[in-house]
N, CA, C and O atoms as a GROMACS GRO file, in nm:
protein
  412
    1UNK      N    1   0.085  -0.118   0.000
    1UNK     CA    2   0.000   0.000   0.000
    1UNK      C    3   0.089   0.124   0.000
    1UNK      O    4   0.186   0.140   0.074
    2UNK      N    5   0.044   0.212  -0.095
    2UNK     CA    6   0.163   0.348  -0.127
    2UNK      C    7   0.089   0.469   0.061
    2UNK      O    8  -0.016   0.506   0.115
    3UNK      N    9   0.235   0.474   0.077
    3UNK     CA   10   0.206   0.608   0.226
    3UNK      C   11   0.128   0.689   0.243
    3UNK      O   12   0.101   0.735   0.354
    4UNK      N   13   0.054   0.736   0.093
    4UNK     CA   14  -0.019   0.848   0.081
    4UNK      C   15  -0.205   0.810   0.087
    4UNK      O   16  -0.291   0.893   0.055
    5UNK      N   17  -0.232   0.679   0.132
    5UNK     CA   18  -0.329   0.587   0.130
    5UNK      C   19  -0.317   0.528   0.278
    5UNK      O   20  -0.219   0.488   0.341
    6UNK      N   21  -0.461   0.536   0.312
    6UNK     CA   22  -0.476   0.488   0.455
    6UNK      C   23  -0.628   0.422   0.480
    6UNK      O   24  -0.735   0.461   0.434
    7UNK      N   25  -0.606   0.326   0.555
    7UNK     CA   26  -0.732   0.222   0.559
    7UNK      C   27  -0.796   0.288   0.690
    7UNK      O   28  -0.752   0.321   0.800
    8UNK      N   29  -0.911   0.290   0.634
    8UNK     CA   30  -1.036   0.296   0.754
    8UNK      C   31  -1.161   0.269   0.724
    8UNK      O   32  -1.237   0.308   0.637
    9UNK      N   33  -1.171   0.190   0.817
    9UNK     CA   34  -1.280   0.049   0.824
    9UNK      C   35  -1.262  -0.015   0.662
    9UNK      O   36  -1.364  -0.032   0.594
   10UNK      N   37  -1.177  -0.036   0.627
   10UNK     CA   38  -1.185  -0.102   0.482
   10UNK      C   39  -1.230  -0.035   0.380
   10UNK      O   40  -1.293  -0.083   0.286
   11UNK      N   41  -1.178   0.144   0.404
   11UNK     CA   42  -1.225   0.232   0.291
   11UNK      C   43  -1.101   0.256   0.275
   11UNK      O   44  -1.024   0.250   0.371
   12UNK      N   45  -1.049   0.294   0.116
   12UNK     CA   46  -0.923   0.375   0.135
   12UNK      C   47  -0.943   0.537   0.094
   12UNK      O   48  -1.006   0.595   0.005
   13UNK      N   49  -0.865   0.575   0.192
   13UNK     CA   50  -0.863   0.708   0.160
   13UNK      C   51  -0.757   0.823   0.096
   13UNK      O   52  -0.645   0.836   0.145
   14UNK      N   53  -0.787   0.879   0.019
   14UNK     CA   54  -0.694   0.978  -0.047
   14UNK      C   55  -0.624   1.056   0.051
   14UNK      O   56  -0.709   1.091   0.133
   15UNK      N   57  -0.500   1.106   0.086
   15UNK     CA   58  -0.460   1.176   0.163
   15UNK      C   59  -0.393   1.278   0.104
   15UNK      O   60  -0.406   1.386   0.160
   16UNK      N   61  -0.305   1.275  -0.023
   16UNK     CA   62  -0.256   1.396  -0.074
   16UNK      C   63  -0.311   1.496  -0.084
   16UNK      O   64  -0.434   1.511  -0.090
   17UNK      N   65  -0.174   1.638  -0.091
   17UNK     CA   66  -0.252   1.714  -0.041
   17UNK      C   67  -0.250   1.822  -0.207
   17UNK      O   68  -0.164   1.813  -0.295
   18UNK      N   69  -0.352   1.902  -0.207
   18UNK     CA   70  -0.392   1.916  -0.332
   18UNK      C   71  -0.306   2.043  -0.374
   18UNK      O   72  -0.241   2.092  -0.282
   19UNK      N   73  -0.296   2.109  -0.507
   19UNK     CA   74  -0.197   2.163  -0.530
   19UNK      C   75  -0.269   2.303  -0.558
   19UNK      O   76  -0.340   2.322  -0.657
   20UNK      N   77  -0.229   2.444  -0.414
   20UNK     CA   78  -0.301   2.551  -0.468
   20UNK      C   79  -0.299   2.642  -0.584
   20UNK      O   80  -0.189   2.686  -0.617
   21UNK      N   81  -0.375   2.668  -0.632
   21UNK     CA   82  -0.326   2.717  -0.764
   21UNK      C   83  -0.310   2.857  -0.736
   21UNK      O   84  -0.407   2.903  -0.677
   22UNK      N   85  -0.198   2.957  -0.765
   22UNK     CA   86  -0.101   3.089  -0.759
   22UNK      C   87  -0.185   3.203  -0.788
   22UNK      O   88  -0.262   3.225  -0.882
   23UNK      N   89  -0.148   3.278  -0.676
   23UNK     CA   90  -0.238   3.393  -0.675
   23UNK      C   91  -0.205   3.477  -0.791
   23UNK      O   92  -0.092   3.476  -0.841
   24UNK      N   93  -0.320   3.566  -0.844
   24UNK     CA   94  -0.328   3.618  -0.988
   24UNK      C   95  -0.334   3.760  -0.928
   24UNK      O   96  -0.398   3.785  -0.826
   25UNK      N   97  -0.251   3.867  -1.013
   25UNK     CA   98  -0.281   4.026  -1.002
   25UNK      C   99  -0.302   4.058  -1.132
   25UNK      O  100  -0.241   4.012  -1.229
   26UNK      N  101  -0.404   4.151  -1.131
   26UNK     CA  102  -0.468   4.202  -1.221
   26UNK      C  103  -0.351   4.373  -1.295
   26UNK      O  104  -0.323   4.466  -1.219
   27UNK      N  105  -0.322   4.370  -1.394
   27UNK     CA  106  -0.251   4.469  -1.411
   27UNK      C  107  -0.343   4.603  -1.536
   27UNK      O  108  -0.375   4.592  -1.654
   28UNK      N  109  -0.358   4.728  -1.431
   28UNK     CA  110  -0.425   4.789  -1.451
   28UNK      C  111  -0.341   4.951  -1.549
   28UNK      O  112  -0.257   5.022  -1.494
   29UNK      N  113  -0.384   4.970  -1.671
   29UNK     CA  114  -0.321   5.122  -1.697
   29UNK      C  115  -0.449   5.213  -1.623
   29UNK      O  116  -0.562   5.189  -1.580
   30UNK      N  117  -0.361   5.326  -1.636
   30UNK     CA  118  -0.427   5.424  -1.547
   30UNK      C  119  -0.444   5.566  -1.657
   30UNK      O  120  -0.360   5.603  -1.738
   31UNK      N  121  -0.546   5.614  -1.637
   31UNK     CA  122  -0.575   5.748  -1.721
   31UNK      C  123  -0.490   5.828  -1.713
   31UNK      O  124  -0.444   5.834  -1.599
   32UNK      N  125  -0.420   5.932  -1.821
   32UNK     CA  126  -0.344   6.080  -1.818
   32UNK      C  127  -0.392   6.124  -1.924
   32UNK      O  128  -0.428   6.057  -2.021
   33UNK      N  129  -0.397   6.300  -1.902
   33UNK     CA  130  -0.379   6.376  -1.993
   33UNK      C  131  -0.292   6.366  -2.116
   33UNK      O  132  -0.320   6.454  -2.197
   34UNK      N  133  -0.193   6.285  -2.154
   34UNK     CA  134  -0.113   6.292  -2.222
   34UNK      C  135  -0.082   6.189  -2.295
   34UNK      O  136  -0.024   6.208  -2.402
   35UNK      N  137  -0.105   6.101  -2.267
   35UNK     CA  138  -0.044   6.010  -2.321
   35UNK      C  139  -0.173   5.973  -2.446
   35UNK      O  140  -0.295   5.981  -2.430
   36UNK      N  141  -0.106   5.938  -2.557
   36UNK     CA  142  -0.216   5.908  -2.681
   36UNK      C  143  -0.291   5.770  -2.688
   36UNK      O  144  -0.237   5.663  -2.661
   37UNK      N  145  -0.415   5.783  -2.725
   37UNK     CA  146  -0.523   5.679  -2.772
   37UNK      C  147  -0.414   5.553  -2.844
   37UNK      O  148  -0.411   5.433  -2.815
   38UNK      N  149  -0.332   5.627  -2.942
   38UNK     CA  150  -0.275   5.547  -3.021
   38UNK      C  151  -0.153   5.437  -2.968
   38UNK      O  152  -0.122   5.330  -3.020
   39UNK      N  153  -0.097   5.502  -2.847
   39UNK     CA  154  -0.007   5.439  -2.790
   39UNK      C  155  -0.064   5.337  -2.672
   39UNK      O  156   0.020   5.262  -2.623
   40UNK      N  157  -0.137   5.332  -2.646
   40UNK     CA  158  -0.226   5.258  -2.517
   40UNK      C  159  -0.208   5.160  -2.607
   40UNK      O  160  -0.131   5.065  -2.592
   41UNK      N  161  -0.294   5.183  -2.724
   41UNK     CA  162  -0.348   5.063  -2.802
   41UNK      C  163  -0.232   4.952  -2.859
   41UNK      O  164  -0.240   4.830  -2.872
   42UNK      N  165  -0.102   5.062  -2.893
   42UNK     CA  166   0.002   4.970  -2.953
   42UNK      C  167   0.108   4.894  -2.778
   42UNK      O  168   0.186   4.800  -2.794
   43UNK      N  169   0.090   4.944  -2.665
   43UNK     CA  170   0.106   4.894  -2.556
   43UNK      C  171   0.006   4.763  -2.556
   43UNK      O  172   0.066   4.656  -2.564
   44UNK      N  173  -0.136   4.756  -2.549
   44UNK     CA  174  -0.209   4.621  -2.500
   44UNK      C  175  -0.195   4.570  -2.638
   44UNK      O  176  -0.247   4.459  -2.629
   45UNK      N  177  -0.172   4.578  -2.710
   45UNK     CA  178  -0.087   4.484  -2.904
   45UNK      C  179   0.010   4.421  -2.825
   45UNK      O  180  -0.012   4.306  -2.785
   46UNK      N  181   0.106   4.475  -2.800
   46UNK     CA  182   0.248   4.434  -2.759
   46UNK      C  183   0.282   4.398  -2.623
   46UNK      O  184   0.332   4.286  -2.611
   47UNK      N  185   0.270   4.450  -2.541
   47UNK     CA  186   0.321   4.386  -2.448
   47UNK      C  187   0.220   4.306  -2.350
   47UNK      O  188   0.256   4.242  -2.250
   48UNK      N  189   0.056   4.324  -2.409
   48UNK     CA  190  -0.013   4.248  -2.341
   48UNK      C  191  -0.123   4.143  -2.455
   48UNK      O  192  -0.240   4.116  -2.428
   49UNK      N  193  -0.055   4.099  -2.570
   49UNK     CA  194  -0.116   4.015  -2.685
   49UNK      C  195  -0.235   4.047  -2.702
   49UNK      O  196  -0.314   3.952  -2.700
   50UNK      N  197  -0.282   4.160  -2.722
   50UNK     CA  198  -0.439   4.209  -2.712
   50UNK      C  199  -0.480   4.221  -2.856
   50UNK      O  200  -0.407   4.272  -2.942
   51UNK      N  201  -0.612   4.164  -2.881
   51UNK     CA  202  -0.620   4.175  -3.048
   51UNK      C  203  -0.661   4.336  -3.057
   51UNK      O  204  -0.674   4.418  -2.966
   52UNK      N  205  -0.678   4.352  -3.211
   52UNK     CA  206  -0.685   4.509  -3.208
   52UNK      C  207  -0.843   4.563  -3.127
   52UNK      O  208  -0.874   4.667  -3.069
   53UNK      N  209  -0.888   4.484  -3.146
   53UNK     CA  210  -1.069   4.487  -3.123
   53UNK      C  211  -1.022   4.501  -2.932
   53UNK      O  212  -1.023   4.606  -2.867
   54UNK      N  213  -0.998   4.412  -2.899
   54UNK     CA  214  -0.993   4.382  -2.708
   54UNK      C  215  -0.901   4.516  -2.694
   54UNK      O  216  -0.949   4.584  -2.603
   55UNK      N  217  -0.772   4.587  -2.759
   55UNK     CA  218  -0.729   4.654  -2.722
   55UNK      C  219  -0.808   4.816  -2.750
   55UNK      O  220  -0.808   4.896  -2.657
   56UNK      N  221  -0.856   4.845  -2.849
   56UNK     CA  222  -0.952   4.962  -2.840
   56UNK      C  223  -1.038   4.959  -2.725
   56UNK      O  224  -1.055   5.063  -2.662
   57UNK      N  225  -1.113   4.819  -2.678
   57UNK     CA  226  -1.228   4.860  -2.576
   57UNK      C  227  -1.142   4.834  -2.503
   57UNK      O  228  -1.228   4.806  -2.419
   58UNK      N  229  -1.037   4.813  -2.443
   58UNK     CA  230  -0.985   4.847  -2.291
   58UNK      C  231  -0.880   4.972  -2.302
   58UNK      O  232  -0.834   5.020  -2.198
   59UNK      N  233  -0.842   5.027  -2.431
   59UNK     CA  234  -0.814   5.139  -2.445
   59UNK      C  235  -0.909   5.262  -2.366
   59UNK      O  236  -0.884   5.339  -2.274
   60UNK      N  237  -1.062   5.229  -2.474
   60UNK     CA  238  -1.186   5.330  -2.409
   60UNK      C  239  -1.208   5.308  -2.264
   60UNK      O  240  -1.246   5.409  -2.205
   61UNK      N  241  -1.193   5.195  -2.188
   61UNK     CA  242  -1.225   5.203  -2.062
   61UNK      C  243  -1.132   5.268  -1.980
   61UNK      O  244  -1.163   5.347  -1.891
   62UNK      N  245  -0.976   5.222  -2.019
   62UNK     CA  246  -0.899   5.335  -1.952
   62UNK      C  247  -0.958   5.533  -1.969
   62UNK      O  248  -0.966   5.620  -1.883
   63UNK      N  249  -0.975   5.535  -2.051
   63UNK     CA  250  -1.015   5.658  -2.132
   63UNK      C  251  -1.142   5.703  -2.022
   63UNK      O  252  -1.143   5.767  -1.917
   64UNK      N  253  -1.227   5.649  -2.088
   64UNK     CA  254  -1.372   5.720  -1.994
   64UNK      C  255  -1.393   5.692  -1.848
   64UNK      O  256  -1.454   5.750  -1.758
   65UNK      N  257  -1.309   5.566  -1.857
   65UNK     CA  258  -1.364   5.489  -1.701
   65UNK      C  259  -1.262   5.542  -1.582
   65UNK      O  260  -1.303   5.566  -1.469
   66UNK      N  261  -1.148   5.556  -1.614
   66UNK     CA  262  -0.956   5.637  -1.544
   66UNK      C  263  -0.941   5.520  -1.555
   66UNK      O  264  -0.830   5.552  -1.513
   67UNK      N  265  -0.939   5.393  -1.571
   67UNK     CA  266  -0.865   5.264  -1.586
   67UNK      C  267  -0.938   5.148  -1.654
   67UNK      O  268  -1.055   5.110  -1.667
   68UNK      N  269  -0.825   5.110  -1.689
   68UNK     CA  270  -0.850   4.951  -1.746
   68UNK      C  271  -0.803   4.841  -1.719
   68UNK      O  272  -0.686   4.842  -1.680
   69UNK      N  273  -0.864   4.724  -1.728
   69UNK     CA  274  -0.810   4.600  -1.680
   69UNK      C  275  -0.678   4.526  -1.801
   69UNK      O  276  -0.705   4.531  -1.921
   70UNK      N  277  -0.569   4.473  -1.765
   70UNK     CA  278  -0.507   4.492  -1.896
   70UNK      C  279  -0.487   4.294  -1.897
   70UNK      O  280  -0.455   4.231  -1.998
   71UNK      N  281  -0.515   4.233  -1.761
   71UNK     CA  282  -0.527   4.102  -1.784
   71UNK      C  283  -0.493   4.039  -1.595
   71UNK      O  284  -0.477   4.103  -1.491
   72UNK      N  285  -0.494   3.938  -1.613
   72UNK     CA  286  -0.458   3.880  -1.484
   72UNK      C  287  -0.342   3.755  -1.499
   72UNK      O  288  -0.334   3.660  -1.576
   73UNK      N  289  -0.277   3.793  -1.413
   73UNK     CA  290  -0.130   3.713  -1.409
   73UNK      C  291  -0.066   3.683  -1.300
   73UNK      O  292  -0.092   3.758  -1.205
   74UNK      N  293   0.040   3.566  -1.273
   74UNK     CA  294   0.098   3.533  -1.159
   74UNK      C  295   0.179   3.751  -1.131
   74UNK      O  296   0.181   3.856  -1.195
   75UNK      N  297   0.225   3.698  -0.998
   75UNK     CA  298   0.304   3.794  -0.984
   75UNK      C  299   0.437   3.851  -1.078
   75UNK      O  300   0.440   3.960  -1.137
   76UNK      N  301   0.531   3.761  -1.076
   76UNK     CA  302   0.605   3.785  -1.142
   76UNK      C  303   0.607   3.830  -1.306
   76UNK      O  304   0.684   3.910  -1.359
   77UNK      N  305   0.509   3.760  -1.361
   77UNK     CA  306   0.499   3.808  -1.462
   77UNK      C  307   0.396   3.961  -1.517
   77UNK      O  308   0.393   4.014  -1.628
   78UNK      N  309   0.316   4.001  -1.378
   78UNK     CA  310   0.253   4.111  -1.384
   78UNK      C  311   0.325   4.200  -1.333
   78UNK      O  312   0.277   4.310  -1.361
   79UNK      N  313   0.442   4.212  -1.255
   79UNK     CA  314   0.565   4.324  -1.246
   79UNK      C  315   0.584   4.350  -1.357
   79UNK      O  316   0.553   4.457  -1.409
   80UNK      N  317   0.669   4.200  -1.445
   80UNK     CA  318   0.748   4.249  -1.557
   80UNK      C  319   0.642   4.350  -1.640
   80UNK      O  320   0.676   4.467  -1.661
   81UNK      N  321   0.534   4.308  -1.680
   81UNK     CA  322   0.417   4.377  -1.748
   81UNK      C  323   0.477   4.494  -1.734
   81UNK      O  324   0.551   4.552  -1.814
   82UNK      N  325   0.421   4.547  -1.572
   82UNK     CA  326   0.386   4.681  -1.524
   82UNK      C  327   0.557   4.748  -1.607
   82UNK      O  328   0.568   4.822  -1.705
   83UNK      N  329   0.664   4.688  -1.525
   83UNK     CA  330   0.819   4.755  -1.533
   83UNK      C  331   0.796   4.774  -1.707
   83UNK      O  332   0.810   4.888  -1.752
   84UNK      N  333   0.768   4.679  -1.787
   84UNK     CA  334   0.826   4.716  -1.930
   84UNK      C  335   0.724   4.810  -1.990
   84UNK      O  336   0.762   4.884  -2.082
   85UNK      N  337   0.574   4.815  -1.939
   85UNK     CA  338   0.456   4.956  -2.005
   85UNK      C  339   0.568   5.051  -1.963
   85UNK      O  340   0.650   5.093  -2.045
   86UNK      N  341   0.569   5.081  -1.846
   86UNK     CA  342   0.656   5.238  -1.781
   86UNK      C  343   0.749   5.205  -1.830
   86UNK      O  344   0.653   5.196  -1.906
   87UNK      N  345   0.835   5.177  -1.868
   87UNK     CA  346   0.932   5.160  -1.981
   87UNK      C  347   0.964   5.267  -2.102
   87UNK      O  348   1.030   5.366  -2.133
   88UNK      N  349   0.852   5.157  -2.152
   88UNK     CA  350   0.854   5.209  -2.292
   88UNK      C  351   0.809   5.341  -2.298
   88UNK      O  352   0.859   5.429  -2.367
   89UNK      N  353   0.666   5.359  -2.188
   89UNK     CA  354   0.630   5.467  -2.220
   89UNK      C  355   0.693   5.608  -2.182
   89UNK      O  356   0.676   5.712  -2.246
   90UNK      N  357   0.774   5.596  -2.059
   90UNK     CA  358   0.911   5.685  -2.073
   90UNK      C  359   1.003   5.737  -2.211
   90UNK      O  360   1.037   5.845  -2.258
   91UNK      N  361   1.020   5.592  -2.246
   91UNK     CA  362   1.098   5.623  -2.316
   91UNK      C  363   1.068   5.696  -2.482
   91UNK      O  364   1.147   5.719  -2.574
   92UNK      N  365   0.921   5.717  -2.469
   92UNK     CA  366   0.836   5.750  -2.590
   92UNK      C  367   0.797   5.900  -2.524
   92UNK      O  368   0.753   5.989  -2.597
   93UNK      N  369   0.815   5.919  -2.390
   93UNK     CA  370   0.790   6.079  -2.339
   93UNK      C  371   0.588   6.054  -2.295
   93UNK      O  372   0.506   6.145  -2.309
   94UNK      N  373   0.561   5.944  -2.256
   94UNK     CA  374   0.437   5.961  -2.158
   94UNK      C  375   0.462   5.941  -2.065
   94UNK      O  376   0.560   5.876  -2.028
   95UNK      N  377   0.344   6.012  -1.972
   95UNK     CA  378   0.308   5.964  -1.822
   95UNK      C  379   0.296   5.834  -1.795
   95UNK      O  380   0.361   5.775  -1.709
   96UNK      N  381   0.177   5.764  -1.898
   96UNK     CA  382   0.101   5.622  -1.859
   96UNK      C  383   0.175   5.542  -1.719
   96UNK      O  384   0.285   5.502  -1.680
   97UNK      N  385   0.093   5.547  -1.693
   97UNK     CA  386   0.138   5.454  -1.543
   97UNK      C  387   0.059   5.326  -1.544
   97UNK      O  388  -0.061   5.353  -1.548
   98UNK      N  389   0.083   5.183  -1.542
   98UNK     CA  390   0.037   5.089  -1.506
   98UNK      C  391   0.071   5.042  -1.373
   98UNK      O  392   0.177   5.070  -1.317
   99UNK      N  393  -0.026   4.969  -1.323
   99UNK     CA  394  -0.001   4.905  -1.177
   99UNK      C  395  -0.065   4.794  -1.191
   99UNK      O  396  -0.121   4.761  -1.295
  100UNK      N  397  -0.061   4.684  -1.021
  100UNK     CA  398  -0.102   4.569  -1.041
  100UNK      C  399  -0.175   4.572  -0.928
  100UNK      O  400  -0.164   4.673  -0.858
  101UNK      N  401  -0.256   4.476  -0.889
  101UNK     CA  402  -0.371   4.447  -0.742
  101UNK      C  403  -0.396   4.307  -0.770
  101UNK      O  404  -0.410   4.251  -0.879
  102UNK      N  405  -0.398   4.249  -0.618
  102UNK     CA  406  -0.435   4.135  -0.600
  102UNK      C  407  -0.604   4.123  -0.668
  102UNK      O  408  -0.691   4.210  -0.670
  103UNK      N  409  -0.607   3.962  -0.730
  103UNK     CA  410  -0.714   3.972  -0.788
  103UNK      C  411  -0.799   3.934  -0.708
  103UNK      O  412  -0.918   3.934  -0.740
   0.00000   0.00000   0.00000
């Protein structure tokens, strides 16, 4: 009988223990004055695989709403997100600020 199996009254029982699945943060852009329609859109293209259609309407929600949802991801990979938007968009001369929150 394998260790992870245990008899009672002639039932066997499962004992392993189950595997939690990794907390997700949601990585959010944030509204500015400045920064262009056009560049949001080529940001959720690129660095968040957004088709052109998904990236206009979460473009407009950043837009009208002050934010948008840009996807949900382990941690580590929703830093890198956040670090490479502020990135680029520095380096193109916007504000855009992205951030992340537990989902």
């Amino acid at each position: 009988m394998s260790p992870d199996r245990t008899t009672h009254d002639g039932v066997l029982d499962d004992t392993r223990q189950k595997t939690k699945k990794p907390t997700l943060y949601k990585v959010l852009l944030l509204n500015d004055d400045y920064t262009t329609m056009e560049f949001v859109v080529q940001i959720l293209e690129g660095i968040f695989h957004k088709t052109p259609a998904e990236a206009y309407r979460i473009m407009m929600q950043v837009h009208t709403k002050g934010r948008g949802i840009c996807g949900a991801y382990s941690y580590d990979v929703a830093e890198t997100k956040v670090a490479t938007t502020q990135e680029l968009a520095k380096q193109e001369g916007f504000p855009l600020q992205a951030t992340l929150e537990e989902e």
